[in-house]
N, C-alpha and C positions, 0 to 999 in steps of 0.2 A: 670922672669915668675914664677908662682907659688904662688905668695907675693898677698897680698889685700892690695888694695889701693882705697883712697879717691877717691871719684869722680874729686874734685877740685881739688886735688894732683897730678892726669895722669902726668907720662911722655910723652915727648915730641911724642916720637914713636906709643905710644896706639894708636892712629887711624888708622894709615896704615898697623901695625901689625893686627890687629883684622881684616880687610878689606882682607888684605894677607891668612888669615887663615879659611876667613869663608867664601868668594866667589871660587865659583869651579873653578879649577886648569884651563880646560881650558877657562872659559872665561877669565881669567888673563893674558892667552898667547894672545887670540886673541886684549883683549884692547893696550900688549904691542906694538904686533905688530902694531894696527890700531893708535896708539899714534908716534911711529915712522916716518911710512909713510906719515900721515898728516903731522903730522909739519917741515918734508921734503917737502913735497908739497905745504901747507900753504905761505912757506918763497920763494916759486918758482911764485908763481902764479901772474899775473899780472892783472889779469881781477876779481873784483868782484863779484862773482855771487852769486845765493841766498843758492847754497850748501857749497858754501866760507863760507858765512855767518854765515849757520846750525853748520858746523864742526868746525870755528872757537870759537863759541857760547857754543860749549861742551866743548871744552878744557877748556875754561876760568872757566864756570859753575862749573866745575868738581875739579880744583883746589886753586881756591879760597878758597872756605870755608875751603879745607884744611888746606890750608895754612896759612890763617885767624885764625882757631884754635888753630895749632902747635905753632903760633910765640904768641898770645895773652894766652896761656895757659888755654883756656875753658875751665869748669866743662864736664864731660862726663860721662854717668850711662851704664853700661851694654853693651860693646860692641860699636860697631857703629850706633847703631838702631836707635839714634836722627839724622843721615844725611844719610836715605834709598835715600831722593829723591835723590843722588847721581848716585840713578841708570840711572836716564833718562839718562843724559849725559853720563855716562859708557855703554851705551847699543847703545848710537849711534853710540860712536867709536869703536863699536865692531862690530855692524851694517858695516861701512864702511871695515874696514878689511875682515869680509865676502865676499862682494863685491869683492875685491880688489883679493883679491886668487880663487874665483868661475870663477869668471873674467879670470884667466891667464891658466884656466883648458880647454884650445879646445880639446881635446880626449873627446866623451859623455862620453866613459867607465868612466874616471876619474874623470869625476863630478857629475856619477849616483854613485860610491866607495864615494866620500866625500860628497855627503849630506845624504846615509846611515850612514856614520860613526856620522852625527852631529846630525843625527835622533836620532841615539842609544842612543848617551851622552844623549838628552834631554832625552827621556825616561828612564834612568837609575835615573836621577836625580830625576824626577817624580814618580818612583816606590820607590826612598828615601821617599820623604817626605808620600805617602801614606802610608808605611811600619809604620811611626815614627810619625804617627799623632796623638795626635796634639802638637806634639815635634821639628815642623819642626824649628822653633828658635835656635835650640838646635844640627844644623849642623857643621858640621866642616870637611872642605875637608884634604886631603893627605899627605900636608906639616905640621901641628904641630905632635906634640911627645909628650908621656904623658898624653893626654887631661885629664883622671881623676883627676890627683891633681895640673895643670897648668891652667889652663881656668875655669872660670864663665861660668857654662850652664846654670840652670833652674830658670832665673832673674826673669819669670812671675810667676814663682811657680804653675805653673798649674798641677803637678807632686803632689801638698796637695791632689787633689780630687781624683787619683787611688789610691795614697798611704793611705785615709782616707776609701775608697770603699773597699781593699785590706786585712786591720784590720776587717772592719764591716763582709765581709764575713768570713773571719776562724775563729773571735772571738765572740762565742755564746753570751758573755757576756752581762748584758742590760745594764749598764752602763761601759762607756769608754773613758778616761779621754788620752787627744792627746797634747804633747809637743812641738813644732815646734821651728825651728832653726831661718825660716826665712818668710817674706812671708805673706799673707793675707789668712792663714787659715780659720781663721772666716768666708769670703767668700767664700771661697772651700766647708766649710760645710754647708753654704746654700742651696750649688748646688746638695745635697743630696735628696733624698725622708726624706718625713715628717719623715717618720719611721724611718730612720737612724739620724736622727738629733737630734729627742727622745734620743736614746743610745749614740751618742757620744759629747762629750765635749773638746773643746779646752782650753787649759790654757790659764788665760791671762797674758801679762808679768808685769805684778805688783800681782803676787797670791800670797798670805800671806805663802802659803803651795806648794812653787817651785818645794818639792822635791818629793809632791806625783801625780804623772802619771805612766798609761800603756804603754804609748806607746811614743816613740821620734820619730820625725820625721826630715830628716838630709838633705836640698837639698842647703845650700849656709853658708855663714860663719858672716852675718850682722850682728848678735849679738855676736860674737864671741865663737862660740860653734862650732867650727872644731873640738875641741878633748873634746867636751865633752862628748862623746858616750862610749869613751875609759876610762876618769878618772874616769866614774862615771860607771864602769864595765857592761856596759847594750851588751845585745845578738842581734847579727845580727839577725833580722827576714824579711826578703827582701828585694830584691833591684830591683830599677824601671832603665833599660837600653836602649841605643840606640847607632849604628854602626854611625861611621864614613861614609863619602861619599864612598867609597872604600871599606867598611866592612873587615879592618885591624883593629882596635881599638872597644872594645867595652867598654865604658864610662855610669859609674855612674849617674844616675839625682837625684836620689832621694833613699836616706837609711834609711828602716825603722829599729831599735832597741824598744827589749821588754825589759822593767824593772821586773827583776824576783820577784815573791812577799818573 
């Protein structure tokens, strides 16, 4: 961890690790458990029926492609976000685990206590991503350590457009020449009013004259400018952040650096 690697390079692990680390803690519990009980049930069952069917249907779904990946060694960009639809069938068998423990709850007290408790989660989760919009890509629950210099967060780069808005406001300047690490800049500043697009400028990366900008902009490492902020002595001037699921970890998306004239 920590390392950049090729897309087509991934080790073997990168899928389930990323999956492990970016889906919340308890839906993880509930899928093991719901994976458990199914396919103890699954290999019990004698009569097919069409929930047989559903819940064998998800398993299969669900690890295939993984497994299809891991052994065939697929290209993979950013995380797990080319196999989301993963979720259906993760959500059934979480679905069923649900059931399955609501189910064994006959005291009402004890099943009015656990579907508050799973009220809460959901809305704790939902006050995340509202909090961290529109960063919600950019979650990570409880189990990694480190997330700032271990893990790929701001793949979309959508973290150019505050960091570009951010400059525009504190610096009067009318013209404003913008450096970028990584990312579709150029489209970020589109996303600006006319008037700020007048004032600022992004480099492009074939400019004759690399070394004259205002401003760096720092949110991934594609072009290989992790420590370039550092060799090329330029000054922290803000950082764009966002908590963890848990709000133990607060993690970098995006560092802007001024180059002093």
């Amino acid at each position: 961890m920590g390392q950049w690697v090729e897309a087509k390079n991934v080790p073997w692990f990168y899928l389930p690790l990323w999956m492990l680390i970016t889906i919340p803690v308890l839906y993880i519990l509930l899928f093991l458990h719901g994976l458990c009980s199914l396919s103890g049930r699954l290999l019990r069952i004698k009569e097919i029926s069409f929930d047989y069917q559903v819940q064998l249907s998800a398993i299969i779904m669900f690890f295939i492609p993984i497994l299809g990946i891991m052994i065939k060694g697929s290209s993979l960009y950013n995380g797990w976000r080319h196999l989301y639809f993963l979720y259906l069938p993760f959500l059934i068998i979480i679905s069923y685990s649900l059931k399955l423990l609501l189910s064994r709850l006959e005291n009402r007290g004890k099943a009015l206590i656990a579907y508050c408790c799973l009220g809460i989660y959901f809305l704790l989760i939902a006050i995340w991503m509202t909090i961290n919009h529109p960063y919600q890509y950019t979650f990570f629950n409880a189990i990694p350590q480190n997330i700032e210099s271990n893990f790929e967060k701001d793949y979309w780069s959508i973290s150019m457009k505050d960091g570009m808005k951010y400059i525009l406001n504190t610096d009067p300047s009318e013209k404003i020449v913008v450096k970028r690490s990584r990312g579709t800049a150029k489209h970020s500043r589109f996303m600006l009013d006319k008037e700020s697009q007048k004032r600022l400028y992004v480099m492009p990366d074939d400019s004759p004259t690399p070394e004259q900008f205002d401003y760096f902009l720092y949110n991934g490492d594609s072009y290989g400018t992790r420590n370039y902020a550092e060799e090329s002595k330029l000054t922290k001037f803000h950082d764009i952040k966002v908590f963890n699921s848990i709000y133990t970890q607060k993690y970098t998306i995006m560092s802007i650096y001024k180059k002093e004239k």
